[in-house]
C-alpha positions as CSV (number, residue, x, y, z in Angstrom):
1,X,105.8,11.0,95.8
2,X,108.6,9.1,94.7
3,X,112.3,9.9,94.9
4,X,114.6,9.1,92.1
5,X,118.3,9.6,92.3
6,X,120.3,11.1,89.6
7,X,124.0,9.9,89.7
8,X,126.9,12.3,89.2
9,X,128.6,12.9,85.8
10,X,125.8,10.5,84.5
11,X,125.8,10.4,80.8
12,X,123.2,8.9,78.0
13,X,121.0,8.0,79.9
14,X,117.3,9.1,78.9
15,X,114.0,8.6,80.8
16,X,110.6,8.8,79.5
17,X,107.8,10.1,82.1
18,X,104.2,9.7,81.3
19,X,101.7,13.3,82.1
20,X,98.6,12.4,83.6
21,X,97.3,15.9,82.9
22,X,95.3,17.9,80.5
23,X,96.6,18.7,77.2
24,X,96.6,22.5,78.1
25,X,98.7,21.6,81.0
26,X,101.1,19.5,79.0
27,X,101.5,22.5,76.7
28,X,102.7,25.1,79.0
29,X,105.0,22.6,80.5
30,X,106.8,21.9,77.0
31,X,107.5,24.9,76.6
32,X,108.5,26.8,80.4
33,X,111.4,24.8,81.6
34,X,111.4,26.6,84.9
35,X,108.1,24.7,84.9
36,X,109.6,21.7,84.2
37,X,112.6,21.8,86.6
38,X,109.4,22.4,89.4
39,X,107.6,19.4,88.2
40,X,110.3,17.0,88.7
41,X,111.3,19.0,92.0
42,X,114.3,20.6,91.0
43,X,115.2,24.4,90.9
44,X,116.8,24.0,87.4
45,X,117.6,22.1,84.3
46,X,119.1,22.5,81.4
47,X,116.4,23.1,78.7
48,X,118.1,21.4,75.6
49,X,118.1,18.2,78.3
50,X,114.0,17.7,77.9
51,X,111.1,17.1,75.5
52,X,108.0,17.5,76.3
53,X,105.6,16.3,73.3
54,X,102.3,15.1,72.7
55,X,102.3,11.1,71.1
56,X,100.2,11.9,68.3
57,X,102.7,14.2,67.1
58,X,105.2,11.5,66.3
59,X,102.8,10.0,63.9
60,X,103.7,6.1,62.4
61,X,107.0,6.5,64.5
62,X,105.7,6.3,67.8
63,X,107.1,6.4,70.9
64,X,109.3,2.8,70.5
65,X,110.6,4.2,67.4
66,X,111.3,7.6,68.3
67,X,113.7,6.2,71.2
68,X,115.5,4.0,69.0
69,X,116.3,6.5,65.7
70,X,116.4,9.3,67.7
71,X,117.5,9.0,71.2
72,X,119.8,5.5,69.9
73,X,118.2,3.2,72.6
74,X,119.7,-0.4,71.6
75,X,116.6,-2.9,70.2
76,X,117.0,-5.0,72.5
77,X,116.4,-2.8,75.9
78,X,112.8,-1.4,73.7
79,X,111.6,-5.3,73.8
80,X,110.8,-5.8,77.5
81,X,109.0,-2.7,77.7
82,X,107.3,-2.5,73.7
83,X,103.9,-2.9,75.0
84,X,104.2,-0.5,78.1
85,X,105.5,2.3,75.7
86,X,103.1,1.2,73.0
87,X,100.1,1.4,75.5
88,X,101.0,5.4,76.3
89,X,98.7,8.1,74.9
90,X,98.9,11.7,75.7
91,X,102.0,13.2,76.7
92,X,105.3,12.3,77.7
93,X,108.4,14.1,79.4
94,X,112.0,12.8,78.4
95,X,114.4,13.8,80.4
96,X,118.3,13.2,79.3
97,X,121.3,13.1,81.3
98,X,122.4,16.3,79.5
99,X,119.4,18.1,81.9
100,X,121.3,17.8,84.7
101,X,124.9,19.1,83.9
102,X,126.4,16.2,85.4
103,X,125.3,16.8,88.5
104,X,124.1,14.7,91.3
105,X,120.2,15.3,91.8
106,X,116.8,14.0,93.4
107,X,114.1,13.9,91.4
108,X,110.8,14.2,93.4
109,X,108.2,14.3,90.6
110,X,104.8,15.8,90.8
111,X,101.8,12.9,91.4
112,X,101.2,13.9,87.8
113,X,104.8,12.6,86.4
114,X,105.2,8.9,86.4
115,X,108.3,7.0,85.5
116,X,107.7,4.6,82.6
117,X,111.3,3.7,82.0
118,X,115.0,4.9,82.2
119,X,117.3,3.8,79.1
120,X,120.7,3.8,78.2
121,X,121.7,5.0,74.8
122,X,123.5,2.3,72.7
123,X,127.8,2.5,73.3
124,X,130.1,3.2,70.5
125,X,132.2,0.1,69.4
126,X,135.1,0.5,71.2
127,X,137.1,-2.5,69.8
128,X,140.6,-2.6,70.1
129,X,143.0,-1.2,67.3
130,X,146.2,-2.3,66.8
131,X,148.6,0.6,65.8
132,X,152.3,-0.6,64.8
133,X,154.4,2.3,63.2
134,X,158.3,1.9,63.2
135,X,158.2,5.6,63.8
136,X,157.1,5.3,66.9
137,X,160.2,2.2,68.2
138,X,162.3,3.7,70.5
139,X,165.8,5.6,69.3
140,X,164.1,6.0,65.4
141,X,164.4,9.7,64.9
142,X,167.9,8.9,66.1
143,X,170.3,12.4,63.5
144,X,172.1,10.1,61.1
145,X,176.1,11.0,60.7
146,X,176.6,13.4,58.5
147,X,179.1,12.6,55.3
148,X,182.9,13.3,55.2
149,X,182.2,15.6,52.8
150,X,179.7,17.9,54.7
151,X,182.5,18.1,57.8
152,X,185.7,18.9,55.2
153,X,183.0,21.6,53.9
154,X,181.9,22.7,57.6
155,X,185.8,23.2,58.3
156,X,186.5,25.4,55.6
157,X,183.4,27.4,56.3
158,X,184.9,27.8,59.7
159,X,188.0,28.4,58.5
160,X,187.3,31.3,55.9
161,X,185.1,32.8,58.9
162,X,188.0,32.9,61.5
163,X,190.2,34.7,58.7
164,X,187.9,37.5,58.0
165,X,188.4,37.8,62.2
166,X,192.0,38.1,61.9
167,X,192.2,40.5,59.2
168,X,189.6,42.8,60.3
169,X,191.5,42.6,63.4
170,X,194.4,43.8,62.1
171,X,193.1,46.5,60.0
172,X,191.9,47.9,63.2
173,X,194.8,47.8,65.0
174,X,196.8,49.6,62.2
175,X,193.6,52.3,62.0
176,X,193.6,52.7,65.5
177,X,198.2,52.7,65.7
């Protein structure tokens, strides 16, 4: 039995297991993922983290093309091993990153389960972009100085208020004398 660590926090990373069983076998497995989690020697996965699906049912696609559209494994990692995937009949197991949480494992498959490859999905371009806004300069959002106008007005404002304190002031003291 072979072990097969699983780093931690490992992410897009599929790989595609080959059942030597019988197709009645292969069924129940696709569908029971406490089954599954047993036959790679785990306690648990996360279900939406495997397929478990018979070759034939992917049809003119097959297997090579399948890993490219759908699981986005670059063209050029599907070369070396065309023929090897090419050559598989019955049933295979994927098993994503995503099946493990991002947790650290060991896989210790069943005799059953063999390892046919382990592929990275293809990385996003992450190019460099070059952002210049003159919003963002240091000091730009700087208040700009108000007018003379809008301080004569300000004063007068301030003014009229401080008025209105002194004669209500002096109303109440000649209510209240």
């Amino acid at each position: 039995m072979s072990r097969l660590e699983i780093p931690e926090l490992e992410q897009g990373v599929t790989r595609v297991f080959s059942l030597s069983m019988t197709a009645e076998a292969a069924r129940r497995l696709s569908g029971d993922v406490e089954a599954q989690a047993a036959a790679l020697g785990l306690e648990s996965l996360n279900e939406t983290g495997v397929e478990v699906f018979a070759l034939a049912d992917l049809g003119e696609l097959g297997l090579v093309g399948y890993l490219r559209e759908g699981v986005d494994v670059p063209e050029a990692d599907l070369q070396a091993d065309r023929q090897k995937l090419s050559g598989l009949d019955g049933w295979v197991m994927l098993v994503h990153s995503s099946a493990f949480g991002g947790q650290g494992v060991v896989l210790t498959p069943w005799s059953e389960i063999t390892l046919i490859g382990t592929y990275a999905q293809q990385q996003a371009d992450q190019g460099d972009i070059a952002l210049h806004s003159d919003a963002a300069q240091p000091y730009s959002g700087a208040p700009k100085k108000r007018s003379a106008k809008a301080r004569r007005r300000r004063s007068r404002a301030s003014l009229a208020v401080a008025c209105l304190v002194v004669l209500a002031a002096g109303i109440l003291w000649w209510a209240l004398a």
